[in-house]
BALOBA-1460 file (C-alpha; in Angstrom, 3 decimals):
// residues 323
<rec num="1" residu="x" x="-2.796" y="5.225" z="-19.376"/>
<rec num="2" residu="x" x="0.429" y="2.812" z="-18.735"/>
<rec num="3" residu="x" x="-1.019" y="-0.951" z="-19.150"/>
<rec num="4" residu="x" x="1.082" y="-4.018" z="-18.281"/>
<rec num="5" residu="x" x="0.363" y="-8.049" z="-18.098"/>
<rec num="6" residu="x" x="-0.415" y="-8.514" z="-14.713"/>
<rec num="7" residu="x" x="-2.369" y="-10.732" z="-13.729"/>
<rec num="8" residu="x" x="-4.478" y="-10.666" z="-10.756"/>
<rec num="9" residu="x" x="-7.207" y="-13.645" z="-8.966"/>
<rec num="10" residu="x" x="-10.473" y="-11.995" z="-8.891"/>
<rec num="11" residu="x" x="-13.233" y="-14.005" z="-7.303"/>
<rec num="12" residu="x" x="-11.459" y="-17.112" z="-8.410"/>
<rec num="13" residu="x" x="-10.844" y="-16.318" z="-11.417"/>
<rec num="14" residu="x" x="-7.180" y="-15.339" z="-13.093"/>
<rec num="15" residu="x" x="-7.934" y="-12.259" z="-14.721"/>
<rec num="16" residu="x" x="-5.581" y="-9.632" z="-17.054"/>
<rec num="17" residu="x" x="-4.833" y="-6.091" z="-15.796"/>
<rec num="18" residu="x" x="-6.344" y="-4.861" z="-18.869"/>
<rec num="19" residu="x" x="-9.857" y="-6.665" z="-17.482"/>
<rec num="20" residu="x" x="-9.212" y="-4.376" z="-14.523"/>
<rec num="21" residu="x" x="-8.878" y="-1.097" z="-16.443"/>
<rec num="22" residu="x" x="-11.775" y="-1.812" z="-19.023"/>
<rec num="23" residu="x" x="-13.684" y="-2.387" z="-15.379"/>
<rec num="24" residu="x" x="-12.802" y="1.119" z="-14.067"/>
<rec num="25" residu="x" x="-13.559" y="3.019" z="-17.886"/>
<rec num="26" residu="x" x="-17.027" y="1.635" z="-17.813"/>
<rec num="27" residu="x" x="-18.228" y="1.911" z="-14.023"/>
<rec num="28" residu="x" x="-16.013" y="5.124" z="-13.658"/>
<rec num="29" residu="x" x="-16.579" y="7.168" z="-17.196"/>
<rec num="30" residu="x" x="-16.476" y="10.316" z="-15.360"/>
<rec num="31" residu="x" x="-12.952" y="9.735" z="-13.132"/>
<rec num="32" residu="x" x="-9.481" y="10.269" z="-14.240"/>
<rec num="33" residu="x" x="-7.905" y="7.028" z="-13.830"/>
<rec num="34" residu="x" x="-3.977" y="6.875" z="-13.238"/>
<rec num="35" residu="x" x="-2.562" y="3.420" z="-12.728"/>
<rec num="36" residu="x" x="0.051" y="4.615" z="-9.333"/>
<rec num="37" residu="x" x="2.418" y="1.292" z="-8.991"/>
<rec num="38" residu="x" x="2.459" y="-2.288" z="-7.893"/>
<rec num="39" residu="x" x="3.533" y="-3.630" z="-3.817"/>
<rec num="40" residu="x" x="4.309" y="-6.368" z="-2.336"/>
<rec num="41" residu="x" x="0.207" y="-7.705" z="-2.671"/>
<rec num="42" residu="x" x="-1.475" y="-5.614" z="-5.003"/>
<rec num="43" residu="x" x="-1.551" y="-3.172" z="-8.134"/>
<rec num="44" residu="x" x="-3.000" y="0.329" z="-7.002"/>
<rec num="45" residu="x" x="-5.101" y="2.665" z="-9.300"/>
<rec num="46" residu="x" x="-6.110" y="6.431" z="-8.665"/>
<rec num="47" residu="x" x="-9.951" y="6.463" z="-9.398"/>
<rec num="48" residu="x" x="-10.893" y="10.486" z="-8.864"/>
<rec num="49" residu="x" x="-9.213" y="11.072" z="-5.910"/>
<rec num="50" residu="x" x="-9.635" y="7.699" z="-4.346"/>
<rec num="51" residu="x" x="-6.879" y="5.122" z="-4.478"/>
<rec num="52" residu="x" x="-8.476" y="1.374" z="-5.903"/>
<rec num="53" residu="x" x="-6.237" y="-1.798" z="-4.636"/>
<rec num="54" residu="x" x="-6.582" y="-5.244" z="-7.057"/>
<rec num="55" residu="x" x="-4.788" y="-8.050" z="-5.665"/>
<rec num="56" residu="x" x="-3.290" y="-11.085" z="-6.915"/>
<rec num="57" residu="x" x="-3.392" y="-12.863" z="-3.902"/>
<rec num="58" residu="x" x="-6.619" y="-12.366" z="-1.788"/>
<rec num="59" residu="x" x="-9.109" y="-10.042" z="-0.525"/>
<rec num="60" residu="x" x="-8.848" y="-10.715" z="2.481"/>
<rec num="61" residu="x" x="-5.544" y="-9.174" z="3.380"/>
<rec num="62" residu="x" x="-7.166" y="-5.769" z="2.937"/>
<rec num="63" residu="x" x="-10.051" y="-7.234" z="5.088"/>
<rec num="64" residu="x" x="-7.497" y="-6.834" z="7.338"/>
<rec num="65" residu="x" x="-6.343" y="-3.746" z="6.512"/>
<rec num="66" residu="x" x="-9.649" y="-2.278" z="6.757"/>
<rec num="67" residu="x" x="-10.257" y="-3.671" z="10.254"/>
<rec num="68" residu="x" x="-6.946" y="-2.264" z="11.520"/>
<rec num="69" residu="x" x="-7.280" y="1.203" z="10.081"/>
<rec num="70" residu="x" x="-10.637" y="1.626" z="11.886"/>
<rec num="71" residu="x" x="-9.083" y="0.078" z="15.151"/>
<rec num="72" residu="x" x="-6.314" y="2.491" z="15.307"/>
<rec num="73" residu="x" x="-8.058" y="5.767" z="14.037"/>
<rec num="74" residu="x" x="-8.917" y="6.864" z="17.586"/>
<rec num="75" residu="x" x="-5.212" y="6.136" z="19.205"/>
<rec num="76" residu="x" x="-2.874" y="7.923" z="16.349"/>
<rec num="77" residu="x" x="-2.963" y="12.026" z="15.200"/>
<rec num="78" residu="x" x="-1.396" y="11.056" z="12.070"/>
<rec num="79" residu="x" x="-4.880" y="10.493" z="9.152"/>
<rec num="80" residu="x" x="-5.188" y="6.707" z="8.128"/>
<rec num="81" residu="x" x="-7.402" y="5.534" z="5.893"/>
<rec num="82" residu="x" x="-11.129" y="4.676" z="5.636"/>
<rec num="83" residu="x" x="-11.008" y="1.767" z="3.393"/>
<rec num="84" residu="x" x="-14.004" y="-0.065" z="2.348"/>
<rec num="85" residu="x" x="-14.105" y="-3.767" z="0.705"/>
<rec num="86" residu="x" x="-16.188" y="-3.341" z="-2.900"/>
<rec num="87" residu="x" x="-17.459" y="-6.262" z="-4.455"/>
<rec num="88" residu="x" x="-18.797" y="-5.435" z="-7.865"/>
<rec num="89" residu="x" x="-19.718" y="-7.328" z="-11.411"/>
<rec num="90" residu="x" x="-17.014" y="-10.261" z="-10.249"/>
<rec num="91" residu="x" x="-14.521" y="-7.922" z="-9.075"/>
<rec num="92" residu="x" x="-12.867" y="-7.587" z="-5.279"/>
<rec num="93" residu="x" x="-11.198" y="-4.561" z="-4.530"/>
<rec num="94" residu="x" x="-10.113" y="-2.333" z="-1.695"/>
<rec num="95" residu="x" x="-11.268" y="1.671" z="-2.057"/>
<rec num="96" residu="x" x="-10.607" y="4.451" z="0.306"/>
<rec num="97" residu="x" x="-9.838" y="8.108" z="-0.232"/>
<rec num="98" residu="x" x="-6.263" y="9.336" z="-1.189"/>
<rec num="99" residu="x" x="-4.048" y="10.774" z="1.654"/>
<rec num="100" residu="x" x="-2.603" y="14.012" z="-0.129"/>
<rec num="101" residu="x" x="-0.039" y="15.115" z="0.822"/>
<rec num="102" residu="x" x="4.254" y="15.581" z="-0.138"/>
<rec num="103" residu="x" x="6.366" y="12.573" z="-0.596"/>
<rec num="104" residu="x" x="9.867" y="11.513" z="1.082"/>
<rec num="105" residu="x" x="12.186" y="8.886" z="1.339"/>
<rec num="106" residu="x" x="14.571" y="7.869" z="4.088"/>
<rec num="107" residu="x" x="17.510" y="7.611" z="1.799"/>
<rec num="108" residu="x" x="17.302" y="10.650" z="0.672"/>
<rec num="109" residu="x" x="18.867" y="14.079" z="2.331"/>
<rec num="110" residu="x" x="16.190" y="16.848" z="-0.115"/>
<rec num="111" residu="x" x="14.811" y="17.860" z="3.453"/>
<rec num="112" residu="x" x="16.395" y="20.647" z="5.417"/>
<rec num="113" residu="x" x="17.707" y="20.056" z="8.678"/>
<rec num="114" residu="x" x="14.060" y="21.353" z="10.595"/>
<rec num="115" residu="x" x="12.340" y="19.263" z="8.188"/>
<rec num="116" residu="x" x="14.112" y="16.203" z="8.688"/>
<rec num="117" residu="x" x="13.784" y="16.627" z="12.795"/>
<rec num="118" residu="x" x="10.208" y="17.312" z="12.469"/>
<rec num="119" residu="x" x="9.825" y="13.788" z="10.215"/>
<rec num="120" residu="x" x="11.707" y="12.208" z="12.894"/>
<rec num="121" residu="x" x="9.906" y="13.470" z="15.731"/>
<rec num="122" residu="x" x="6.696" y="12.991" z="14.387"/>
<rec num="123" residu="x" x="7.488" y="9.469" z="13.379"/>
<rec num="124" residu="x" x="8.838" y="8.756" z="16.236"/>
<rec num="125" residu="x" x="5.292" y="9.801" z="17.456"/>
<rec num="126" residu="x" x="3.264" y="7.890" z="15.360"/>
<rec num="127" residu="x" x="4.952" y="4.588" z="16.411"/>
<rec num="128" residu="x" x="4.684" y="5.463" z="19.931"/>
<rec num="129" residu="x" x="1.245" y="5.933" z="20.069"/>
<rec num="130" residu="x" x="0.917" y="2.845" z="17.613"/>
<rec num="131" residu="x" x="2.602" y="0.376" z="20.072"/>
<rec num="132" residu="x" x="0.935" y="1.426" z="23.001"/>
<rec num="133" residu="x" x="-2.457" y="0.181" z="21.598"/>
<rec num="134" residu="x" x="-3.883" y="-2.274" z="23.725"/>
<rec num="135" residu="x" x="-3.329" y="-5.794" z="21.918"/>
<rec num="136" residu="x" x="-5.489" y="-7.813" z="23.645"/>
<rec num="137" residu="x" x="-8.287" y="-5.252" z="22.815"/>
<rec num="138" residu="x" x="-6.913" y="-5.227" z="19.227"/>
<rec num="139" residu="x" x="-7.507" y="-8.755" z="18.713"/>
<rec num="140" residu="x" x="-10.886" y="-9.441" z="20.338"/>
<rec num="141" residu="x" x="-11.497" y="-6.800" z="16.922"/>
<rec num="142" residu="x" x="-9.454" y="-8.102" z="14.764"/>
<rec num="143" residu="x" x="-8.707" y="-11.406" z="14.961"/>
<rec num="144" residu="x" x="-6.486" y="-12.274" z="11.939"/>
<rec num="145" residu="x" x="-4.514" y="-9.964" z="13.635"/>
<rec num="146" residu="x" x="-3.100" y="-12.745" z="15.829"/>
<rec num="147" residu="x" x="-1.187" y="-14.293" z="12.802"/>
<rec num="148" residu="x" x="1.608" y="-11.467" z="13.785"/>
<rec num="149" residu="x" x="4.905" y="-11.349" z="11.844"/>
<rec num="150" residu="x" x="6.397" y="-14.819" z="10.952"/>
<rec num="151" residu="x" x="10.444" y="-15.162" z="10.247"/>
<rec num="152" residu="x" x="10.887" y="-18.467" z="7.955"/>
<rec num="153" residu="x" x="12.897" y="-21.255" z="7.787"/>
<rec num="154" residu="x" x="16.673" y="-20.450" z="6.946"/>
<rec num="155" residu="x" x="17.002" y="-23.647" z="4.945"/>
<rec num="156" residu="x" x="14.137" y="-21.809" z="2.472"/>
<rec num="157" residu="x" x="16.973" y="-19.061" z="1.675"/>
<rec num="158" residu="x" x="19.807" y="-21.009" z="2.243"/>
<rec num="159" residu="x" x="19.981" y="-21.639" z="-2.412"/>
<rec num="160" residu="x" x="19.825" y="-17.341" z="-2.334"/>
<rec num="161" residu="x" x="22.415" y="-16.933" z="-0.441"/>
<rec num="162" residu="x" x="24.855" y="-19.864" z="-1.011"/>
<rec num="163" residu="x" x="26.545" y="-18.017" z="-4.274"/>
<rec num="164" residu="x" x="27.471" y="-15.061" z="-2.604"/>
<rec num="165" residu="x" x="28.958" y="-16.737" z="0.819"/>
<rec num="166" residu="x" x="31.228" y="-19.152" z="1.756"/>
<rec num="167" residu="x" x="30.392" y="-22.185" z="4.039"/>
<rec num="168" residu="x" x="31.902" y="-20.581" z="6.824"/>
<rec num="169" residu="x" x="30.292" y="-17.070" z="6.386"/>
<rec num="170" residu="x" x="26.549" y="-19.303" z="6.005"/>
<rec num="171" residu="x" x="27.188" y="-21.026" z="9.232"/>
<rec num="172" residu="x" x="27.686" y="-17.734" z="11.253"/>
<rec num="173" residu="x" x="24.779" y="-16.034" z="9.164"/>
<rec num="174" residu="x" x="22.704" y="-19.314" z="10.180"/>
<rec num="175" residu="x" x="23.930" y="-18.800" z="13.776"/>
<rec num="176" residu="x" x="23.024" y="-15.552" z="14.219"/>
<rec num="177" residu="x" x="19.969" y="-15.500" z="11.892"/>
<rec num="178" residu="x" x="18.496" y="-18.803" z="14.664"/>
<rec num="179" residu="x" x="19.615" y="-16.465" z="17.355"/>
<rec num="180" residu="x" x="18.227" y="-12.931" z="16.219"/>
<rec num="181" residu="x" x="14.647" y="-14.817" z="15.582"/>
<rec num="182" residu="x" x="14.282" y="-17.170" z="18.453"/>
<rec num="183" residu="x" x="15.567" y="-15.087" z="21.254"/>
<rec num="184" residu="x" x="13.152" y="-14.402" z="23.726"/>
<rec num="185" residu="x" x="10.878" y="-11.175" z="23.786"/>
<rec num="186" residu="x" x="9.464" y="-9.207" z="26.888"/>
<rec num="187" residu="x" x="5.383" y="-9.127" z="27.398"/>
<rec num="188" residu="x" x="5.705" y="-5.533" z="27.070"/>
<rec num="189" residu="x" x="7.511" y="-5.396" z="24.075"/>
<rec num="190" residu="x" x="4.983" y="-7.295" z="22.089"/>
<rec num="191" residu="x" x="3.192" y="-4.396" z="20.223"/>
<rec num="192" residu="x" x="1.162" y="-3.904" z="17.347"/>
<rec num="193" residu="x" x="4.357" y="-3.211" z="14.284"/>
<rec num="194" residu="x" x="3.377" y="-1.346" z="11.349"/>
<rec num="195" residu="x" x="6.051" y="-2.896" z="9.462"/>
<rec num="196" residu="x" x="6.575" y="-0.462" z="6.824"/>
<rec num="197" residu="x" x="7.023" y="2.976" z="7.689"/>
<rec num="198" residu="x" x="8.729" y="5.084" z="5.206"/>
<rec num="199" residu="x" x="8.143" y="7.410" z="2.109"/>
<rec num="200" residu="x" x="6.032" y="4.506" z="-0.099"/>
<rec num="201" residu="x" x="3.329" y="4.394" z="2.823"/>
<rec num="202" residu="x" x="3.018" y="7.810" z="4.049"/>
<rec num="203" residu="x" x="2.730" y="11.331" z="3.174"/>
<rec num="204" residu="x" x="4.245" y="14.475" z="5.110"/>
<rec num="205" residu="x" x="3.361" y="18.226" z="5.556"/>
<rec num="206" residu="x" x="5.252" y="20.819" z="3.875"/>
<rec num="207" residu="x" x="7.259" y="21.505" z="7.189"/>
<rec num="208" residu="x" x="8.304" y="17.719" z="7.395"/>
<rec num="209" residu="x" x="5.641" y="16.273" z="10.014"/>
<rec num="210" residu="x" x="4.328" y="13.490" z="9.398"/>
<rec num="211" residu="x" x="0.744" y="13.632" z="7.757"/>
<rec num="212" residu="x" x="-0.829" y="10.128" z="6.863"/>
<rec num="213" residu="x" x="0.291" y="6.742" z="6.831"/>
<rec num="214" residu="x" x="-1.747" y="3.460" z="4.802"/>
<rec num="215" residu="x" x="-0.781" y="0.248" z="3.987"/>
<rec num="216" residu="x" x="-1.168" y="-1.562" z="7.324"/>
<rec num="217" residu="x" x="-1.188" y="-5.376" z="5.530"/>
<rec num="218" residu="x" x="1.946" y="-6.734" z="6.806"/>
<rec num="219" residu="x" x="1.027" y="-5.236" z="10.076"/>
<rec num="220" residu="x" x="0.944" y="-8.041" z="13.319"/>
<rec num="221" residu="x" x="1.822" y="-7.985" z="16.685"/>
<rec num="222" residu="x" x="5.710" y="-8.213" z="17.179"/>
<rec num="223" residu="x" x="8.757" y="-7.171" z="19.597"/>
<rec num="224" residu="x" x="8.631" y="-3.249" z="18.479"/>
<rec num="225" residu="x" x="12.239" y="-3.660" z="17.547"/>
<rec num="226" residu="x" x="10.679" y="-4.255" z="13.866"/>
<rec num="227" residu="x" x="9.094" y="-0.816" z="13.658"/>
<rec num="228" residu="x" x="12.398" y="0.707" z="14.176"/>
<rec num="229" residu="x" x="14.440" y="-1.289" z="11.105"/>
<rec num="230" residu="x" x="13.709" y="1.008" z="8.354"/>
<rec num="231" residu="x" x="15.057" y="3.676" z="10.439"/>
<rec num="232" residu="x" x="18.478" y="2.568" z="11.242"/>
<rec num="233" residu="x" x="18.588" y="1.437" z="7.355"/>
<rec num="234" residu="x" x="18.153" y="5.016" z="6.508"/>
<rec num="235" residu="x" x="21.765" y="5.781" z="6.201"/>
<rec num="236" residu="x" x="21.222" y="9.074" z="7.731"/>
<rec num="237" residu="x" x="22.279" y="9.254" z="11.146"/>
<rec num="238" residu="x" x="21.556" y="12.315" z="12.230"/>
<rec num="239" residu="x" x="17.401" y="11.636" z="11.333"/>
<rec num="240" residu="x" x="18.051" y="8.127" z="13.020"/>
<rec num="241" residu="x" x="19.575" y="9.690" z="16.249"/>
<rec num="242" residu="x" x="16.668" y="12.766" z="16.362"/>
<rec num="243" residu="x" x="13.830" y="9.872" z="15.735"/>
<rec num="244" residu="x" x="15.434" y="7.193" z="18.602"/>
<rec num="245" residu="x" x="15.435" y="10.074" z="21.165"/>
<rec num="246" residu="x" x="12.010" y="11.228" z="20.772"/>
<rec num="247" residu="x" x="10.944" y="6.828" z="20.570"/>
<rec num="248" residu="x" x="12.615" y="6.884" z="24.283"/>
<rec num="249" residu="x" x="11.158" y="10.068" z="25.777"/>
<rec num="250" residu="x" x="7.857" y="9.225" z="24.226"/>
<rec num="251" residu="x" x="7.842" y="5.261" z="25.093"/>
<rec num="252" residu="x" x="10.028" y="5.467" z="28.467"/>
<rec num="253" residu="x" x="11.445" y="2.022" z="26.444"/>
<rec num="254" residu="x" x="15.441" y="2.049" z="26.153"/>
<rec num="255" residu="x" x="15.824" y="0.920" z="22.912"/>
<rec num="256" residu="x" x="19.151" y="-1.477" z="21.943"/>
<rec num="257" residu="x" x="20.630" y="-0.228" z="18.855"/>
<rec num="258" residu="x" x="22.385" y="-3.514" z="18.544"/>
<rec num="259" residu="x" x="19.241" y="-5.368" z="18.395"/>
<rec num="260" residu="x" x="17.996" y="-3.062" z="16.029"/>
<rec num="261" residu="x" x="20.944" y="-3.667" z="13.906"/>
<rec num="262" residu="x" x="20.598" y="-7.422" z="14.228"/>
<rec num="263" residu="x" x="16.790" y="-7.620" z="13.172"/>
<rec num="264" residu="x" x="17.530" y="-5.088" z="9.889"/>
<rec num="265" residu="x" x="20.083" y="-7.960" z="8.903"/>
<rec num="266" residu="x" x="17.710" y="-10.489" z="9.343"/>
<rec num="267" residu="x" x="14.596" y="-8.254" z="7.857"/>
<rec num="268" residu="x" x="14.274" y="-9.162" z="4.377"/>
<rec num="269" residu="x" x="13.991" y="-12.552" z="5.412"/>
<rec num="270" residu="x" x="10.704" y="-12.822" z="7.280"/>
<rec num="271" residu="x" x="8.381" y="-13.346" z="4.395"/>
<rec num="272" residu="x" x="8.011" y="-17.263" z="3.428"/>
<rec num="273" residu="x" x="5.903" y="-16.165" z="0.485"/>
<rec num="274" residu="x" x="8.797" y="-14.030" z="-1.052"/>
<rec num="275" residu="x" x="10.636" y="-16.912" z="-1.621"/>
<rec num="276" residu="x" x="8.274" y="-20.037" z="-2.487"/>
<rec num="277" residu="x" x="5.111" y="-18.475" z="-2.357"/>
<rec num="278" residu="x" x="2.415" y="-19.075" z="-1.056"/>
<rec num="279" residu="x" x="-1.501" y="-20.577" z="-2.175"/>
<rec num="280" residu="x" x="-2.116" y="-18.227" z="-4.646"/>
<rec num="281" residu="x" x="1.426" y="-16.921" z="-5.729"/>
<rec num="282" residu="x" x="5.050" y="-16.109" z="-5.404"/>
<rec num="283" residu="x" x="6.120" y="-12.368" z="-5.597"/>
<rec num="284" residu="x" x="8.565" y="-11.554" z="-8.473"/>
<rec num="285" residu="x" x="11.977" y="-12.943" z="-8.954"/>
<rec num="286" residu="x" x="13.167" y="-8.783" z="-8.726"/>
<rec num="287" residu="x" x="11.689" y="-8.498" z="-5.431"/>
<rec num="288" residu="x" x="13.635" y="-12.005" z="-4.295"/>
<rec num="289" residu="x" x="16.622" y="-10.515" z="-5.635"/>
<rec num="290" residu="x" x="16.000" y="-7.208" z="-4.119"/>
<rec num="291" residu="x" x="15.799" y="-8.717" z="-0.732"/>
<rec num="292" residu="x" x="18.690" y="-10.908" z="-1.079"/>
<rec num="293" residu="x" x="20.918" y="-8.514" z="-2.178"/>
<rec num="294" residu="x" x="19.794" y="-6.090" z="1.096"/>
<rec num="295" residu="x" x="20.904" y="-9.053" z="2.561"/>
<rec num="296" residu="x" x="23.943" y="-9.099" z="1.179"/>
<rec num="297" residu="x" x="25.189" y="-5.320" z="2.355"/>
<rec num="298" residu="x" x="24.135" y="-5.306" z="5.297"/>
<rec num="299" residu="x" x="26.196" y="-8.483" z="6.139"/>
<rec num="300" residu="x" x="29.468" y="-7.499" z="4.674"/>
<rec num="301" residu="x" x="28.400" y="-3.884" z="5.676"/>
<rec num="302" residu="x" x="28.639" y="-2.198" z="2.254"/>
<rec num="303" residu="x" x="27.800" y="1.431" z="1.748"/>
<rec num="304" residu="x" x="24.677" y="2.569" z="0.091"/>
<rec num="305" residu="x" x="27.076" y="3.857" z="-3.138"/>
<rec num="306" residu="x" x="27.565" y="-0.180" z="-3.334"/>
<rec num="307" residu="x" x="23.838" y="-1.070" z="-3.624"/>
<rec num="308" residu="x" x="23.789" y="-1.139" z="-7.853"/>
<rec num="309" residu="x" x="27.114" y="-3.535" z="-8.148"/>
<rec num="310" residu="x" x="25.872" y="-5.644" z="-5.925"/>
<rec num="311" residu="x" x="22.588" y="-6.018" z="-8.152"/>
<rec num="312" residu="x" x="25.004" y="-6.143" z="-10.896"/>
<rec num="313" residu="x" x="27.212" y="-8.967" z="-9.903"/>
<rec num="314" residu="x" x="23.876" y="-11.001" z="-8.637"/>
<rec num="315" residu="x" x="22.839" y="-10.102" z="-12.433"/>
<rec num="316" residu="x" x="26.178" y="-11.622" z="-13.806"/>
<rec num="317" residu="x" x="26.361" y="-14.483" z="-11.722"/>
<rec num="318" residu="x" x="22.610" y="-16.012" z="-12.418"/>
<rec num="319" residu="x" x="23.668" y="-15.728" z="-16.489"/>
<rec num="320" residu="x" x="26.771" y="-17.461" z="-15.764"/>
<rec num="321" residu="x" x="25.019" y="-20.030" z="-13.738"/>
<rec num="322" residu="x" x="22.298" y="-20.421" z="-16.168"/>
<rec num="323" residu="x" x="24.955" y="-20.765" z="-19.237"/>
């Protein structure tokens, strides 16, 4: 199987990836054991057919996820997962079953045009019936819940984004950045966000529908405008347009597609640890550079097509700056 040098904090202790897979081989001699990707928190394993989390940072984000999956089974029709917390010969890790099911992406048009409304509809579906949990319920059982979704300080970004903007451009991204995050938000539209709906997180039926959704970490209690981002960054409009229709019939909430656009400018922003970590460690420099250069398009409005030069300048540029 594919090994790389991860590392990973594992009961207080740094430990390689390759400590990780020698772990699975001997307590799992029986399982097939595929190593399925790295996220944002954690490198993810296939054990069988359950899915193993390791993360760097610690346990107790999928603590979290664990709480909130058993929360929200009863309100959603869409399968979540049973995940348990395993702690075995020094090693923390998250374990529930795999979802199966097909894979999709937003930015990607493979679906037929039934397929695509039925995705929309039923995500549109899911998220309704996810923000109309009752939150003060949710946090009397789960309190770390209550944390909800932080934005950061601009000046944190400000040395990502100076390169690629001039003072003037900065000062209205500042301006509207303060704005977008410190504008007031209704009572009613203070929700519990999943904050990361799309292909990576979920699974779908062969007709489209949506099947299963995991990965509930960065979830919090937020305006529900954040749920709704990923959509309207889909590039397809006419899955966009199908999945805000059947939000508003389901919700009865008229949703601003302005605000929606001003939050997905503002998205890749809202985690402090992408950019100088946090107590245990700072994601990747790719994943900084990832976000930034989101930012990037969105603000000068560049097509999709654009997304690799604009990696590729940002590539250019840090060599020049570091000759």
């Amino acid at each position: 199987m594919r090994r790389r040098c991860a590392n990973f904090f594992i009961m207080g202790t740094k430990m390689a990836q390759q400590d990780i897979v020698a772990f699975l081989e001997k307590n799992y001699p029986n399982e097939k054991i595929k190593y399925l990707g790295q996220g944002s928190d954690s490198d993810a394993f296939r054990v069988g057919t359950r899915v193993f989390r390791f993360t760097s940072k610690n346990i107790s984000i999928y603590a979290k996820d664990a709480d909130i999956c058993h929360f929200v089974q009863p309100y959603v029709d869409v399968q979540v997962p049973d995940i348990q917390i395993v702690h075995r010969d020094g090693f923390q890790y998250a374990v529930h079953e795999m979802l199966m099911g097909e894979r999709w992406s937003w930015h990607k048009f493979q679906f037929s045009p039934v397929r695509q409304r039925n995705l929309a509809r039923s995500a549109a579906q899911f998220l309704a019936q996810l923000h109309s949990i009752d939150t003060d319920a949710l946090v009397r059982a789960v309190p770390a819940v209550r944390d909800g979704v932080p934005y950061i300080d601009f000046d944190l970004v400000v040395p990502y984004l100076k390169p690629f903007m001039t003072a003037r451009q900065l000062r209205r991204f500042r301006e509207m950045y303060n704005r977008v995050v410190n504008a007031p938000i209704d009572k009613s539209d203070m929700v519990l966000v999943h904050m990361g709906l799309k292909g990576a997180n979920s699974v779908v039926y062969p007709d489209g529908r949506l099947k299963g959704v995991f990965d509930f970490c960065n979830c919090g209690i937020y305006e529900r405008g954040r749920d709704l981002v990923l959509f309207s960054l889909s590039r397809n409009g006419r899955l966009y347009r199908e999945f805000l229709r059947e939000y508003q019939r389901q919700t009865g909430v008229r949703v601003s597609r302005k605000h929606v656009r001003e939050l997905a400018l503002v998205e890749f922003l809202w985690a402090k640890r992408w950019y100088v970590g946090d107590v245990f460690s700072p994601i990747g420099a790719n994943i900084v550079a990832r976000n930034v250069g989101l930012v990037l398009m969105h603000f000068y409005h560049l097509p999709e097509i654009m997304k690799p030069l604009v990696r590729v300048f940002m590539k250019v540029h840090a060599r020049m700056m570091r000759k």
